[in-house]
C-alpha angles and dihedrals in degrees: 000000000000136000102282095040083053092050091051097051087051090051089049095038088050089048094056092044084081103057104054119115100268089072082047092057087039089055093055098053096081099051085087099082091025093057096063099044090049093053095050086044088056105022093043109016090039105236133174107245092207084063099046097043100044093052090049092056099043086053100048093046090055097047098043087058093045092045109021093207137105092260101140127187122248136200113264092256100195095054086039086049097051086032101069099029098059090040096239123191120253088245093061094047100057087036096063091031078060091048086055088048091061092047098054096042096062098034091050088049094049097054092216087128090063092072093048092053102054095049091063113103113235091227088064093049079049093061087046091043081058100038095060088042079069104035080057096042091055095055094037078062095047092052089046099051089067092078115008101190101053097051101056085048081053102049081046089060085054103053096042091053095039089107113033107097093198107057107045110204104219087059079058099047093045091049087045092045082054096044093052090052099063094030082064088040090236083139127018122198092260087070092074109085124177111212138146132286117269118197123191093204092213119203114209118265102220098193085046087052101053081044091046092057109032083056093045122334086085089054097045089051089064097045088045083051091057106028098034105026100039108022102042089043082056102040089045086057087040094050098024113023099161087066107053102112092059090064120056136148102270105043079055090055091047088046092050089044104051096039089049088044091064120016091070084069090066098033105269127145130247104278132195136174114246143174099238093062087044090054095038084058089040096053092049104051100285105143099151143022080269077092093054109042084052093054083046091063103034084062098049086053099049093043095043095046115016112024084126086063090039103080092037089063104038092047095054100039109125107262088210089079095035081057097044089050082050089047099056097041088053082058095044091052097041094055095055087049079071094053097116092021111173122158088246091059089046094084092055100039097049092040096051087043097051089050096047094051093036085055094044087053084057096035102244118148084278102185096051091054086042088055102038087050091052086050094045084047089048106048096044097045100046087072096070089022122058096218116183115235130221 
């Protein structure tokens, strides 16, 4: 076999490396904090799933191409928070995901981004970084309380996976999650229907856009800014340092900007990057954009052919293992906030973590004041304390 033969099989040998099983496990590690947010948009809001699914996949896939790392789209959780609990019309949500589209565009083509984002010190990303590890933590707890015992079977799946590379956990407990279903006859296979595609092709409501942000899109563009802009800049040079110079701050705005410019017209929610989803895949096997172009197309299928089924399945899946695959990726989260622990970084990163999980409690825009708190610590005490800086 000679030298170019040689270099061929490697090629071929490094593309299906990101499409085992383990990627497959990584892809799936996310869908704990997606999941909830995808059953209030279509059980409450009243959106299509073929919409929301099919925009998700053709995201991911794209992404997952240009990047080639396990960096997943989310649901804009302050406008989905505010979203379903205020029972908005379809029409507002993609209106005001559109309005966030806009912002980020111009901001991500301008590089102005770019400055503000240097100037952050990293002790403070570090309390953010924290203070989601427990937001995520506390609502990892609340799922899990709904059945005990299996979570803790479920956390013990975990643990004793944590290291086989060949078999991920997350693709177990979500077998398991299915198989209980129909062991409990929540669902029955009559319940999984195959049927076409439906789109509701959706035109922008400008009066419902200026409402939609002025409600929540201005709110969401600070928290993108923190836990988007900063952290998953952060978490991508802590988990994959040999590939910080692909992500920066820009390159995510334009991202966020063109996907949210486009997917409302098919019915798709306001999406986002975010650390949490890029630890979540991280912390169950995800090592490349593989994860995320099978979850891509996962995701298609789902949305094109069974988004009937969808909602049945999501809506019914035991929270117990939604709440163990949180767990683990607070863990996960919180132990990188630790990264450059010293005893004279403690004060900011504690302080910045318990505000941003007290005002979550209370439903405050809880990682703004976190990281507002991190900067205030920072910036009094640096005068008697010589921290160093990114």
């Amino acid at each position: 076999m000679d030298t170019k033969e040689l270099q061929d099989v490697e090629s071929i040998n490094s593309k299906l490396k990101k499409f085992t099983l383990r990627e497959l496990g990584g892809a799936l590690g996310d869908w704990g904090t997606l999941i909830p947010f995808i059953i209030g948009y279509v059980s409450i809001v009243g959106l299509n799933p073929a919409g929301i699914f099919f925009c998700l996949g053709i995201t991911n896939i794209i992404l997952g191409i240009k990047f080639n790392l396990p960096l997943p789209v989310q649901p804009q959780k302050t406008i989905g928070t505010v979203a379903i609990s205020q029972k908005w019309n379809p029409s507002l949500v993609i209106s005001t995901g559109f309005g966030t589209g806009i912002i980020w565009t111009i901001l991500g083509f301008t590089k102005i981004l770019e400055k503000i984002v240097k100037k952050v010190p990293t002790v403070t990303v570090r309390g953010i970084q924290l203070g989601l590890g427990l937001i995520l933590g506390w609502t990892a707890f609340l799922l899990l309380s709904s059945n005990i015992i299996l979570g803790l079977i479920s956390i013990a799946i975990i643990i004793l996976l944590i290291n086989n590379k060949r078999i991920p956990s997350a693709v177990i407990l979500v077998l398991l999650g299915v198989i209980l279903l129909f062991f409990t006859d929540t669902i029955n296979f009559s319940d999984i229907k195959f049927n076409l595609p439906t789109f509701n092709f959706m035109l922008i409501n400008w009066g419902n856009l200026l409402f939609g942000m002025l409600i929540a899109g201005i709110a969401q563009l600070f928290l993108t800014l923190t836990n988007v802009m900063i952290a998953t800049i952060s978490l991508v040079k802590d988990l994959f340092p040999e590939k910080k110079d692909d992500i920066t701050s820009s390159s995510l705005a334009v991202n966020m900007g063109i996907m949210n410019l486009f997917s409302p017209f098919l019915g798709g929610i306001p999406l986002c990057h975010g650390s949490g989803g890029l630890a979540a895949q991280y912390a169950f096997g995800a090592r490349t954009g593989g994860s995320m172009i099978l979850e891509g197309i996962l995701e298609i299928i789902l949305g094109l052919f069974f988004s009937e089924t969808l909602f049945i399945f999501f809506s019914s899946f035991p929270q117990a293992i939604l709440g163990a695959m949180l767990l683990y990726t607070a863990f996960l989260l919180s132990k990188i906030s630790f990264k450059d622990f010293s005893l004279k970084t403690i004060p900011i990163i504690i302080g910045s973590a318990l505000v941003s999980f007290i005002f979550h409690l209370v439903g405050f825009f809880s990682i703004l004041f976190g990281f507002l708190t991190g900067l205030f610590l920072y910036l009094i005490l640096k005068k008697w304390i010589d921290f160093d800086q990114n």
